[in-house]
gemmi code that builds the backbone of each chain (N, CA, C; Angstrom):
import gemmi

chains = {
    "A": [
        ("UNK", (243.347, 124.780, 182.099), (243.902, 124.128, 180.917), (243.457, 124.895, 179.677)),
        ("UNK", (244.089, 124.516, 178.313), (243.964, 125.314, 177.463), (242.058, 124.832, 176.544)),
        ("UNK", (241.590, 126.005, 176.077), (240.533, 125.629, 175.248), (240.817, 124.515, 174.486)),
        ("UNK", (241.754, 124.816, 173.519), (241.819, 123.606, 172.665), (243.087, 122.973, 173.150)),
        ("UNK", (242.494, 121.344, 173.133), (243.811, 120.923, 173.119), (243.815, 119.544, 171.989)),
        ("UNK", (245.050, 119.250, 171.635), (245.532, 118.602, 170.141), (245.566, 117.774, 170.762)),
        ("UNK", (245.572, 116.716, 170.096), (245.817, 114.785, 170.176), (246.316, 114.375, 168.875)),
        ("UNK", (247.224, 113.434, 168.906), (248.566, 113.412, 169.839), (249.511, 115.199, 169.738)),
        ("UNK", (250.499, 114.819, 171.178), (251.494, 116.130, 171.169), (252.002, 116.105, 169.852)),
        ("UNK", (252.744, 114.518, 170.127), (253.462, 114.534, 168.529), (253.020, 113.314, 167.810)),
        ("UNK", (253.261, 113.415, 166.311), (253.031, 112.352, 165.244), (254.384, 112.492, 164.268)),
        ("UNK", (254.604, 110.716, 164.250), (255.790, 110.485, 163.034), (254.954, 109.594, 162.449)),
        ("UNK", (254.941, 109.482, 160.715), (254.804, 109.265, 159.997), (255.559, 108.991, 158.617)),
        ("UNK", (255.488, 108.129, 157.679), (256.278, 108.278, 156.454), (255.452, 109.040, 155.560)),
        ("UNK", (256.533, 109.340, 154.673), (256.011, 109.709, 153.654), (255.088, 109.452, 152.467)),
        ("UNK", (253.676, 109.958, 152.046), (252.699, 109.434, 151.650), (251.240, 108.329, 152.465)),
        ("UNK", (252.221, 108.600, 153.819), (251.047, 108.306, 154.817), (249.891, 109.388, 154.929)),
        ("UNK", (248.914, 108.867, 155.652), (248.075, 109.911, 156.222), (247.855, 110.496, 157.620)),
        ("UNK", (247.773, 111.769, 157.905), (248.113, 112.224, 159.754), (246.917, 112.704, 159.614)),
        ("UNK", (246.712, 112.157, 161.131), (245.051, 113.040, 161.547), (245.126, 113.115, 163.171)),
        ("UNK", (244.979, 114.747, 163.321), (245.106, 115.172, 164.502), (244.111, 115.774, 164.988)),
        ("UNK", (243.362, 115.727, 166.008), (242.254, 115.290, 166.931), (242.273, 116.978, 168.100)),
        ("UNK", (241.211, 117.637, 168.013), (241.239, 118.486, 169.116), (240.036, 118.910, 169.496)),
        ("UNK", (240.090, 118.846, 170.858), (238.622, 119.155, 171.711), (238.939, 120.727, 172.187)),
        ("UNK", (237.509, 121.060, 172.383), (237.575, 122.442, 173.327), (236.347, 122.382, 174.394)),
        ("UNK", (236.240, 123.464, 174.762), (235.426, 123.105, 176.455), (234.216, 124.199, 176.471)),
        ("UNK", (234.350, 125.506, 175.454), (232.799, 126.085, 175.571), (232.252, 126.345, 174.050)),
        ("UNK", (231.500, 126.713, 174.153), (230.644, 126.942, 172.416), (231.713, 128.101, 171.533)),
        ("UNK", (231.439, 127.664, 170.592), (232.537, 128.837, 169.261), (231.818, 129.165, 168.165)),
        ("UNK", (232.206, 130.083, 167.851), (231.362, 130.206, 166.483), (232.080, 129.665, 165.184)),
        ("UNK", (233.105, 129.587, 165.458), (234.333, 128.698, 164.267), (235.232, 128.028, 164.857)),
        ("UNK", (236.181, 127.450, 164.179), (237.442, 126.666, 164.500), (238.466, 126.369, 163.183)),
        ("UNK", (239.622, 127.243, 163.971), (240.464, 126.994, 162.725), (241.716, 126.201, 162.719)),
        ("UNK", (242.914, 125.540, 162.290), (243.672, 125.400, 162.157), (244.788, 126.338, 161.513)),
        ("UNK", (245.992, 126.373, 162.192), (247.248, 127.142, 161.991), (247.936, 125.785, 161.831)),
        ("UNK", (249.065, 126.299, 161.027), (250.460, 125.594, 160.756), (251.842, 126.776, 161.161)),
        ("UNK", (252.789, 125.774, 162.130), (253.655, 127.220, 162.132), (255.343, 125.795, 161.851)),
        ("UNK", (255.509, 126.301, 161.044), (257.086, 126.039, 160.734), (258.070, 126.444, 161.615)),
        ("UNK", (259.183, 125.355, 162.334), (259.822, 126.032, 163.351), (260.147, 126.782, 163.479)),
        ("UNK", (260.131, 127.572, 164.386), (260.505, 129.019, 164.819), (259.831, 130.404, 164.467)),
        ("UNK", (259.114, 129.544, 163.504), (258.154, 130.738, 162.340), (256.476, 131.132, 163.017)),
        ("UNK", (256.315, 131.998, 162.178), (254.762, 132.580, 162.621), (253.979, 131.443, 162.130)),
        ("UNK", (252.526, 131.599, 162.686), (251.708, 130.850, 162.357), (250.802, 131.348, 160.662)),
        ("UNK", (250.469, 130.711, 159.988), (250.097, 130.321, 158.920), (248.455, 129.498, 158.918)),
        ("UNK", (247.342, 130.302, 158.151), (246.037, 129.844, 158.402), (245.585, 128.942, 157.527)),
        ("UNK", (245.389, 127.695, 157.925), (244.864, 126.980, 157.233), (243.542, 126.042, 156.568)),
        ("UNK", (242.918, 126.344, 157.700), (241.451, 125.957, 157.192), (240.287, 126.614, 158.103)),
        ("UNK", (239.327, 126.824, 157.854), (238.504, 127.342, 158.877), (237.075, 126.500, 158.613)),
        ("UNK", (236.301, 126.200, 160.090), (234.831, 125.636, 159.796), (234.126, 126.236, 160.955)),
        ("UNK", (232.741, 126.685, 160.346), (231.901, 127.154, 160.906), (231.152, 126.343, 161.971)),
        ("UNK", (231.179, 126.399, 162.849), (229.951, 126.052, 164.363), (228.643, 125.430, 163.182)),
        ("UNK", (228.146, 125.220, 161.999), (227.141, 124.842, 161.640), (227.468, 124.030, 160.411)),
        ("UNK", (228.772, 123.747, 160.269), (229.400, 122.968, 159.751), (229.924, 121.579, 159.596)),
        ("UNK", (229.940, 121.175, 159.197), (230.110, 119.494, 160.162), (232.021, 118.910, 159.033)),
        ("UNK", (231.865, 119.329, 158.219), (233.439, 118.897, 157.411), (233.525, 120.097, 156.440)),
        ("UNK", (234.812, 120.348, 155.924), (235.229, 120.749, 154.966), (236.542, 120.231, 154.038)),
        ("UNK", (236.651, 120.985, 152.864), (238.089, 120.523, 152.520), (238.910, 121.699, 151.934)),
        ("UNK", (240.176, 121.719, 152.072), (240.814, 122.330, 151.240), (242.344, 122.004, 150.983)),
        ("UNK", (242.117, 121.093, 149.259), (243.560, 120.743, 148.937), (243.425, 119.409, 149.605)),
        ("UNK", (245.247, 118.906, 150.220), (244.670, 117.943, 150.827), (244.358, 117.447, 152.437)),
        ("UNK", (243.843, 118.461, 152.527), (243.101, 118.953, 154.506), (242.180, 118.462, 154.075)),
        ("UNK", (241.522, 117.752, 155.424), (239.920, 117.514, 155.481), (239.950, 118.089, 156.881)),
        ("UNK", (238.664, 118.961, 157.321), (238.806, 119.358, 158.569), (237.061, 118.750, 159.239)),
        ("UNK", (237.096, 118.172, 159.907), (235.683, 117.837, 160.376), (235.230, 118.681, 161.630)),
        ("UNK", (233.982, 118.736, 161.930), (233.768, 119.439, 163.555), (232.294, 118.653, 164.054)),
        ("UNK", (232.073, 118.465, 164.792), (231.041, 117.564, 166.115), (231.173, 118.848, 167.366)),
        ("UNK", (230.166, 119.408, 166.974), (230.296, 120.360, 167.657), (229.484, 119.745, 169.236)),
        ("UNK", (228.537, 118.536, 169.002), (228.215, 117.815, 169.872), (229.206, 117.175, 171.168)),
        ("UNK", (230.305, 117.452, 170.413), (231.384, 116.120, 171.290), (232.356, 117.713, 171.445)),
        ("UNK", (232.509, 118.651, 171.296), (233.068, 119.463, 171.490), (234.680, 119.199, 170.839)),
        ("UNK", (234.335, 118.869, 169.275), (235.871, 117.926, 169.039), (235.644, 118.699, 167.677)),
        ("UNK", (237.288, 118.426, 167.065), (237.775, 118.847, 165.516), (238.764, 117.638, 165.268)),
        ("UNK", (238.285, 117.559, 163.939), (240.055, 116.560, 163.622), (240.337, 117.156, 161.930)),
        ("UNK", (242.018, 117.183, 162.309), (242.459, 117.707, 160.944), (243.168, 116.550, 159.905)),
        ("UNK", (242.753, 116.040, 158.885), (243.130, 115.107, 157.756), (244.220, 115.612, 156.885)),
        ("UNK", (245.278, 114.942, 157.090), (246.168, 115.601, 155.928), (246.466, 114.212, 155.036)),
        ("UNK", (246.092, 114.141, 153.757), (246.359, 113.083, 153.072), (247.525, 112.598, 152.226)),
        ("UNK", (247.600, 111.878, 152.023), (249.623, 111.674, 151.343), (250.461, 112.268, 151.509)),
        ("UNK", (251.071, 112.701, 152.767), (251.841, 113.285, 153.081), (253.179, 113.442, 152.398)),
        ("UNK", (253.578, 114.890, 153.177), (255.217, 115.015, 152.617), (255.926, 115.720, 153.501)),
        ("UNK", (256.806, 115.453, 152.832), (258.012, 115.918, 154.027), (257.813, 117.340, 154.455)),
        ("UNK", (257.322, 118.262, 153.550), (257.576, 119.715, 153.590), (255.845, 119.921, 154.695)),
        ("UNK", (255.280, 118.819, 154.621), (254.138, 118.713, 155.551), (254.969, 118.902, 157.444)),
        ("UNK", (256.147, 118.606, 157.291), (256.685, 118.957, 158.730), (256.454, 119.798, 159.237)),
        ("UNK", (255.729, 120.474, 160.616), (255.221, 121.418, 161.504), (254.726, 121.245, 162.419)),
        ("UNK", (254.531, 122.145, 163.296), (253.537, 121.934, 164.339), (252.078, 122.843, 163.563)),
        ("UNK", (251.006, 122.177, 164.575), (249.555, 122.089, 163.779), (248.543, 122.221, 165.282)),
        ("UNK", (247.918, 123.502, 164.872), (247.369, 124.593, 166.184), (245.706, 124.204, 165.874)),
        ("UNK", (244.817, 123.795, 166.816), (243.937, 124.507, 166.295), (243.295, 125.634, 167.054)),
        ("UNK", (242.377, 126.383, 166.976), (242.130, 127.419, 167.333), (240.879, 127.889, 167.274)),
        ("UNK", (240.172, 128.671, 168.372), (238.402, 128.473, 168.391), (238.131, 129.946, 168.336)),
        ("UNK", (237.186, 130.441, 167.980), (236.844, 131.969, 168.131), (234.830, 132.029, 169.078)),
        ("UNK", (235.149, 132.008, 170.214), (234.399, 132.052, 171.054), (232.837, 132.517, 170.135)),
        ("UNK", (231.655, 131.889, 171.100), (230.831, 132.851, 170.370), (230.339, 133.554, 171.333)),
        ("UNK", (229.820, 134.881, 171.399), (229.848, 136.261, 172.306), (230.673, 137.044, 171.600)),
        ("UNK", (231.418, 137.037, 171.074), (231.977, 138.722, 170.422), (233.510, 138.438, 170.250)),
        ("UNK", (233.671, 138.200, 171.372), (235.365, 138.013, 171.193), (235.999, 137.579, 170.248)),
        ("UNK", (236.745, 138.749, 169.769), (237.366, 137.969, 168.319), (238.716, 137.487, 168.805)),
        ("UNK", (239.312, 137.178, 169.340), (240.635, 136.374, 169.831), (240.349, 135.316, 169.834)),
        ("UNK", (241.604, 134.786, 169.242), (241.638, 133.045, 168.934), (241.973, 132.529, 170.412)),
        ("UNK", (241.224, 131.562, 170.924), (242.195, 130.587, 171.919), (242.752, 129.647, 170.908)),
        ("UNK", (244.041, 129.118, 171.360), (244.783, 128.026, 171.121), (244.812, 126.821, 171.634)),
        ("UNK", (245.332, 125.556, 170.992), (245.446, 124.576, 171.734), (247.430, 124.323, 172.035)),
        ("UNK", (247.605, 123.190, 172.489), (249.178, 123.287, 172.523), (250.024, 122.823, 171.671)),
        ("UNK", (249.269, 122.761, 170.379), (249.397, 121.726, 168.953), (249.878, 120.057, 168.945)),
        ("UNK", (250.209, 120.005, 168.025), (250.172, 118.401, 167.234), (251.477, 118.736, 166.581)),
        ("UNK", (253.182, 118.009, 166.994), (254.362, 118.248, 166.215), (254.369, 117.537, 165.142)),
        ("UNK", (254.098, 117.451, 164.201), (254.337, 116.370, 163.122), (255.382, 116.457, 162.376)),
        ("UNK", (255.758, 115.294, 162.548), (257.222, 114.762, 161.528), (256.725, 114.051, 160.386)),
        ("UNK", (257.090, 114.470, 159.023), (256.963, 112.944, 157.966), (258.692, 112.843, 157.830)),
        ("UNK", (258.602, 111.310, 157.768), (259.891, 110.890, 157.240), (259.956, 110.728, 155.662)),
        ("UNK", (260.697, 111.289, 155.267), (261.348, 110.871, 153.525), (261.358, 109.653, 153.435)),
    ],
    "B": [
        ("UNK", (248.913, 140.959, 148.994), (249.125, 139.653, 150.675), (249.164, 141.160, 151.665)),
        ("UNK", (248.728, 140.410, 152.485), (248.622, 140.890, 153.761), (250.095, 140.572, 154.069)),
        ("UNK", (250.625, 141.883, 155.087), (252.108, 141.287, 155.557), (252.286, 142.326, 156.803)),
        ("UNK", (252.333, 141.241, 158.090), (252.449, 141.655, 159.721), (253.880, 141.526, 159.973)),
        ("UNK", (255.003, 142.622, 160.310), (255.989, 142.224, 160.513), (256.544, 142.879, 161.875)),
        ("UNK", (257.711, 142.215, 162.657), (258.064, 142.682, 164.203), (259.203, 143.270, 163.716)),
        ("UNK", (259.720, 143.720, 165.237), (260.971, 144.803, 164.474), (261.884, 143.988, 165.085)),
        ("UNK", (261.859, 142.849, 165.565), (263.050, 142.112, 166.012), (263.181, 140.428, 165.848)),
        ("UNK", (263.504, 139.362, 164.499), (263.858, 138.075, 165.477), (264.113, 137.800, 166.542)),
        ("UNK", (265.066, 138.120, 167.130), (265.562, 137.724, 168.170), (266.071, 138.807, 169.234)),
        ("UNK", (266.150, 138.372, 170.693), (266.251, 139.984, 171.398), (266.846, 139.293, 172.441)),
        ("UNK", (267.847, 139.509, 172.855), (268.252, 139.450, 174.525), (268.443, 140.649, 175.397)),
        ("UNK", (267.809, 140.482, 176.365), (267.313, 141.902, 177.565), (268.005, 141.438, 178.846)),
        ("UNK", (268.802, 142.158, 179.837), (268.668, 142.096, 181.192), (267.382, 142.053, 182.015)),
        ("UNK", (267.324, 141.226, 183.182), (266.326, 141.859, 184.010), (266.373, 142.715, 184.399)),
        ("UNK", (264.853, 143.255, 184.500), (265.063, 145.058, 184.734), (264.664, 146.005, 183.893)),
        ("UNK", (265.344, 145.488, 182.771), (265.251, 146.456, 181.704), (263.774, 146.629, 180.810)),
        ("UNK", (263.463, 147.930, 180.198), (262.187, 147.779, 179.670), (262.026, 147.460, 178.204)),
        ("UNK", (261.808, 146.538, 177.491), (261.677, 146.061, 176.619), (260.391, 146.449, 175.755)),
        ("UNK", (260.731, 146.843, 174.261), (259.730, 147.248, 173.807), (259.397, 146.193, 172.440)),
        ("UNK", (258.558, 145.841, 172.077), (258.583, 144.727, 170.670), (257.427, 145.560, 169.935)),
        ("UNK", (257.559, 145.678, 168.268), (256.999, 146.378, 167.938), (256.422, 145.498, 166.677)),
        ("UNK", (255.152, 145.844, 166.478), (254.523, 145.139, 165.338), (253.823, 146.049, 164.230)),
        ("UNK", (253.775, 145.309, 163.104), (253.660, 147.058, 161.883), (252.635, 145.802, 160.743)),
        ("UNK", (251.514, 146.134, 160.258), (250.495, 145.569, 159.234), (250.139, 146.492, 158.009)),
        ("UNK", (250.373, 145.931, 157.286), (250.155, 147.125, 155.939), (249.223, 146.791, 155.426)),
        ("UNK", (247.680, 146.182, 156.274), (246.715, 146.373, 155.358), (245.409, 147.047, 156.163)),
        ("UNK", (245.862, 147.722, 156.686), (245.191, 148.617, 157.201), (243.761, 148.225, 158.063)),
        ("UNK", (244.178, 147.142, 159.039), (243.830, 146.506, 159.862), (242.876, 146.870, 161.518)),
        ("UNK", (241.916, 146.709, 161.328), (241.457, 147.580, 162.494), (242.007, 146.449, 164.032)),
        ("UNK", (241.812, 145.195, 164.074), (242.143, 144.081, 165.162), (243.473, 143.859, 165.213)),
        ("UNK", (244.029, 144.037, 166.255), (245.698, 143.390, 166.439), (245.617, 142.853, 167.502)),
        ("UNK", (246.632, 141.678, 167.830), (247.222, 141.347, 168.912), (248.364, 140.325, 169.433)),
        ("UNK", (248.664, 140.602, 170.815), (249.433, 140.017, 171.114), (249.531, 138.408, 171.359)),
        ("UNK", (250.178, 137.890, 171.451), (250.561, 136.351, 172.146), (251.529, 136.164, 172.650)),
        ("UNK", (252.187, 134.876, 173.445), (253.190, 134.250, 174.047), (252.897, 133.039, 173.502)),
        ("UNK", (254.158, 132.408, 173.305), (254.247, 130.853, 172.587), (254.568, 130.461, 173.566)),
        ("UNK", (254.888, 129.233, 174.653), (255.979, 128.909, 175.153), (255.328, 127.098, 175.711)),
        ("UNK", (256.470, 126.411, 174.996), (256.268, 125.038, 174.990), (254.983, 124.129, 175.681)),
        ("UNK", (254.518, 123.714, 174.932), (253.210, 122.424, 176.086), (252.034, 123.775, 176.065)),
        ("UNK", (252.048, 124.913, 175.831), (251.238, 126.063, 176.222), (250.678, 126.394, 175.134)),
        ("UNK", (250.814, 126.370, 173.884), (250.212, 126.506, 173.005), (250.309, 128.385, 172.588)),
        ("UNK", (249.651, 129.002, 172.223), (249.453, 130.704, 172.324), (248.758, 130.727, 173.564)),
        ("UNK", (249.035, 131.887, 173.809), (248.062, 133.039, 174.994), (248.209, 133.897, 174.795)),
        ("UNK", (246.813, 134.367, 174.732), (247.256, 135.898, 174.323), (247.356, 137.172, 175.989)),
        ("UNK", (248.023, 137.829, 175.228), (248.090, 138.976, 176.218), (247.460, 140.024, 176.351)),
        ("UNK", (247.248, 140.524, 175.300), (246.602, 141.736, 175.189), (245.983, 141.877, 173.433)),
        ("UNK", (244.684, 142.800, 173.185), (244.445, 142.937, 172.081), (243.794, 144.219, 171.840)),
        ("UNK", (243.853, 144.844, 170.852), (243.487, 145.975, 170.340), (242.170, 146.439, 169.552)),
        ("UNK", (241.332, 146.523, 169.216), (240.082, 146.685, 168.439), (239.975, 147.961, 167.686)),
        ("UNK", (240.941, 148.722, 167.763), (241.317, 150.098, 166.943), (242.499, 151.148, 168.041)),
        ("UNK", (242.605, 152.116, 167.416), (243.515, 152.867, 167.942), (243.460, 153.928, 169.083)),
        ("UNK", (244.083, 153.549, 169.906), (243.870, 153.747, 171.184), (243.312, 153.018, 172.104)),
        ("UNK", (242.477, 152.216, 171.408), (242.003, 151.052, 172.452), (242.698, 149.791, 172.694)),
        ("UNK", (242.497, 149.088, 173.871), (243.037, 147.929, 174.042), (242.663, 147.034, 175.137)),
        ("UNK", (242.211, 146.179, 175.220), (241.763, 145.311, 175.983), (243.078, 144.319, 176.759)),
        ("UNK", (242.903, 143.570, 177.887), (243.379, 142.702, 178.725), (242.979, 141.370, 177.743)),
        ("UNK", (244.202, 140.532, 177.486), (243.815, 138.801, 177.229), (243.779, 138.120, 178.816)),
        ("UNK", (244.268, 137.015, 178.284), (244.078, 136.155, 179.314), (245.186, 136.197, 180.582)),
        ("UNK", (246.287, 136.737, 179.914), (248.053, 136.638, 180.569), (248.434, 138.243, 180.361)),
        ("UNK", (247.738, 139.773, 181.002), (248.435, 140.809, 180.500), (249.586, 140.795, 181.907)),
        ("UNK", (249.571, 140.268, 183.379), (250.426, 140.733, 184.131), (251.842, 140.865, 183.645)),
        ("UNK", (252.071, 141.926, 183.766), (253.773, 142.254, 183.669), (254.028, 143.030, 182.241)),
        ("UNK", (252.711, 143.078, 181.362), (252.679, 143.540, 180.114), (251.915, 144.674, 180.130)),
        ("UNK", (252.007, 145.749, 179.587), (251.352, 146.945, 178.896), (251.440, 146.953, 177.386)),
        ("UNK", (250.514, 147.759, 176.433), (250.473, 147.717, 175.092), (249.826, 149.357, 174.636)),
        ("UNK", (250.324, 149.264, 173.065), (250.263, 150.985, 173.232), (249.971, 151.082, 171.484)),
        ("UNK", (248.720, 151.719, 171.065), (248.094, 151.353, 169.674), (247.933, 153.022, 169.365)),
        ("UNK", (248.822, 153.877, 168.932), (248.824, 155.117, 168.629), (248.543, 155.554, 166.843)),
        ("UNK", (248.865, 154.894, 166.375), (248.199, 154.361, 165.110), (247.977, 152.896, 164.660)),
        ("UNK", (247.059, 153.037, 163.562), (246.335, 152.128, 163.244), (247.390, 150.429, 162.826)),
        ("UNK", (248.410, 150.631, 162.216), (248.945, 149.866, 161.897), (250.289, 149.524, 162.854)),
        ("UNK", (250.244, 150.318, 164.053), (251.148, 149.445, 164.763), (250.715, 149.507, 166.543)),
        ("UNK", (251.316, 148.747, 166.716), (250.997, 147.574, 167.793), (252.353, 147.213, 168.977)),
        ("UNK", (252.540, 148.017, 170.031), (253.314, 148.049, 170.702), (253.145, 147.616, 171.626)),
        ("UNK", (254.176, 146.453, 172.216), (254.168, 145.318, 173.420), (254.872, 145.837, 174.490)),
        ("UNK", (254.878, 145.860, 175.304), (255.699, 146.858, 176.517), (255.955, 146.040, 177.473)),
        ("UNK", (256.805, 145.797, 178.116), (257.527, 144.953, 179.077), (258.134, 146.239, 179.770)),
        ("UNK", (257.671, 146.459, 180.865), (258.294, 147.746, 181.800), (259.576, 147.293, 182.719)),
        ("UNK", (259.470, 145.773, 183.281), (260.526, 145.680, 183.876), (260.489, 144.080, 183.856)),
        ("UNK", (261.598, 143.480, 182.555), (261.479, 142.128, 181.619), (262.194, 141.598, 183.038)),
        ("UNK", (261.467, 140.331, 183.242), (261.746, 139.317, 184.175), (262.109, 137.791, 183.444)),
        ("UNK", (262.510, 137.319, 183.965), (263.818, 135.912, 183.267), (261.807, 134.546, 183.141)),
        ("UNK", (260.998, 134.917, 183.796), (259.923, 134.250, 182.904), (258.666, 134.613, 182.018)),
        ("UNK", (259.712, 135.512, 181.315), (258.794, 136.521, 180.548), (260.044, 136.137, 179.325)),
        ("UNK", (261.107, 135.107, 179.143), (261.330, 134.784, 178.170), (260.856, 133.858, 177.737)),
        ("UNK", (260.858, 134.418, 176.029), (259.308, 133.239, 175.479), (259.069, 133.944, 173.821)),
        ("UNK", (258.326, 133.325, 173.261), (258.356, 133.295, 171.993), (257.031, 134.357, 172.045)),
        ("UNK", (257.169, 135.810, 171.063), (256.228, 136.205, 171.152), (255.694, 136.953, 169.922)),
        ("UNK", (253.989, 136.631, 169.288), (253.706, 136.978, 167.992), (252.583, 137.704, 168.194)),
        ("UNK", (253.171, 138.408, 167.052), (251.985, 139.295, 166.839), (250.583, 139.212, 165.441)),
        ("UNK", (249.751, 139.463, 165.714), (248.852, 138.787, 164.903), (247.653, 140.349, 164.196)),
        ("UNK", (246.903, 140.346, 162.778), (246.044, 140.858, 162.771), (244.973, 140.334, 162.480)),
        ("UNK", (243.674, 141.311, 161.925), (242.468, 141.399, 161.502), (241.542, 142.385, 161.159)),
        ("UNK", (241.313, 141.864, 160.089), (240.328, 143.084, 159.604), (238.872, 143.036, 159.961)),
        ("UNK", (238.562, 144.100, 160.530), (236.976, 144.436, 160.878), (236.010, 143.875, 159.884)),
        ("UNK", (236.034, 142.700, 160.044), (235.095, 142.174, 158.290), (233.606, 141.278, 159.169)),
        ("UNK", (232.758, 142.230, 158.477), (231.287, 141.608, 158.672), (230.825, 140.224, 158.797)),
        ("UNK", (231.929, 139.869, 157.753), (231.526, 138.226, 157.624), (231.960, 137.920, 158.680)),
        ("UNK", (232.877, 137.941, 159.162), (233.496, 137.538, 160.717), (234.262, 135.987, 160.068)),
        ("UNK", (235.737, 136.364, 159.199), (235.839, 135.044, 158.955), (236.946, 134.862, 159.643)),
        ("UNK", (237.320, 135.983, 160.704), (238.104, 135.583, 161.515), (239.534, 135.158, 161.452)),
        ("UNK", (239.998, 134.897, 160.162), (240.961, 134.473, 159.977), (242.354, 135.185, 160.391)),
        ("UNK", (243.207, 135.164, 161.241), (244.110, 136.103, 161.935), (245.699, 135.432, 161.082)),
        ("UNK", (246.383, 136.992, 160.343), (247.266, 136.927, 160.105), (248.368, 137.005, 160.615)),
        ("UNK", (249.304, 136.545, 160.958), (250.914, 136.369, 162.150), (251.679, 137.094, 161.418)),
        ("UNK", (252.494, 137.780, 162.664), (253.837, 138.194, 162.098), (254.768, 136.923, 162.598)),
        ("UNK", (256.511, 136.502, 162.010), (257.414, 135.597, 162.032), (257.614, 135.538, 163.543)),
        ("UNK", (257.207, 136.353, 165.004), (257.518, 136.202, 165.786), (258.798, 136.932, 166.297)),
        ("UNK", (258.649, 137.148, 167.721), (260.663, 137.492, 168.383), (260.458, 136.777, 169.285)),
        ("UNK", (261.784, 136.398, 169.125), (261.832, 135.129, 170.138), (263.043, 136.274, 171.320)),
        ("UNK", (262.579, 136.060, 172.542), (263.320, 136.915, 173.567), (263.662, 136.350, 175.089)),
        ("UNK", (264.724, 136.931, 175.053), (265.241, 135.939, 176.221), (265.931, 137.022, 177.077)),
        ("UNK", (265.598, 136.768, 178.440), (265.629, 137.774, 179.193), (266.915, 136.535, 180.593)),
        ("UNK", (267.652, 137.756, 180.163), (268.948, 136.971, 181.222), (268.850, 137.753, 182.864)),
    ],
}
model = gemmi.Model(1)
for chain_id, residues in chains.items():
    chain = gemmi.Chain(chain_id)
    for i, (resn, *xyz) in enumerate(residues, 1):
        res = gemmi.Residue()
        res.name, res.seqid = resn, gemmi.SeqId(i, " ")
        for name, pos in zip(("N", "CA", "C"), xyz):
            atom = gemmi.Atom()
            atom.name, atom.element = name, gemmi.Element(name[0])
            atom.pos, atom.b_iso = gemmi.Position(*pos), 0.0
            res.add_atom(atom)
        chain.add_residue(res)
    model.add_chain(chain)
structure = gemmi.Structure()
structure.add_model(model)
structure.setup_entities()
């Protein structure tokens, strides 16, 4: 199975709600990031937190990590429509390897 | 800005045929690599590069070769494209940076479909 994997596959929501999507992985990392990829489109980097980190923010992302529970969750607050995507997160092993594993993302819909 | 781009949206191939996808970074990038998108699967990567001429095995290289003759591009090789080797596929960089912030830039992807 994949390193990371997202909770839920998919999320609908209205607009000015809040989405928070949930992802575990299975060995130690030295970071964890989130991607956004717009259908059909490349992926897009959106937040990154360090293995000694416990939350961050940027804009309106909150990204937390429990590196105890082997978990991440990504906060997106008042949503909007143009918030529509799928939402990756992604671990960078620690040992050397700089390749991201992936998870199988989080589809999120906001409704207008 | 950093800007990773492929030389194809979209591609339809026979089986059989050898398929080449090509990826180009203009910021003079020492890390590249490959992936496969394909539904419920999230990325996998295939293969990755750490400078020129070199290249390492990902997790998924069977059926793939890759070919890093200069620094800024990044060649995916499909020697003989098989009908489940169609699939969404991106290419990604990185710069050799101390800090290690890891952050990997995408190209838009080719999406390829092998009849």
């Amino acid at each position: 199975s994949q390193q990371g994997e997202e909770d839920p596959q998919a999320l609908s929501i209205q607009e000015g709600e809040n989405a928070t999507m949930n992802c575990s992985y299975k060995t130690s990392i030295n970071n964890l990031q989130w991607y956004r990829q717009n259908s059909g489109r490349g992926l897009v980097h959106l937040i990154l937190i360090r293995s000694n980190e416990r939350e961050k923010h940027s804009g309106r992302l909150r990204v937390t990590l429990d590196t105890s529970k082997k978990s991440s969750s990504l906060l997106i607050t008042a949503s909007r429509a143009a918030d529509t995507a799928s939402y990756f997160c992604a671990t960078v092993p620690g040992g050397g390897r700089r390749a991201l594993t992936f998870g199988s993302g989080t589809r999120l819909q906001v409704q207008p | 800005d950093v800007k990773v781009t492929q030389s194809s949206r979209y591609l339809v191939k026979r089986t059989g045929e050898k398929v080449f996808l090509e990826c180009v970074q203009d910021m003079d990038h020492e890390n590249m690599f490959w992936y496969r998108q394909d539904p419920g699967l999230g990325l996998r990567l295939i293969y990755f590069s750490y400078d020129v001429k070199m290249k390492e095995k990902g997790d998924i290289p069977e059926g793939y070769s890759v070919s890093r003759e200069k620094k800024e591009r990044f060649s995916l090789i499909l020697e003989s494209a098989s009908t489940n080797q169609t699939s969404m596929y991106l290419c990604a960089s990185i710069p050799l940076d101390r800090g290690r912030r890891e952050t990997q830039y995408f190209g838009p992807g080719t999406r390829l479909l092998v009849l």
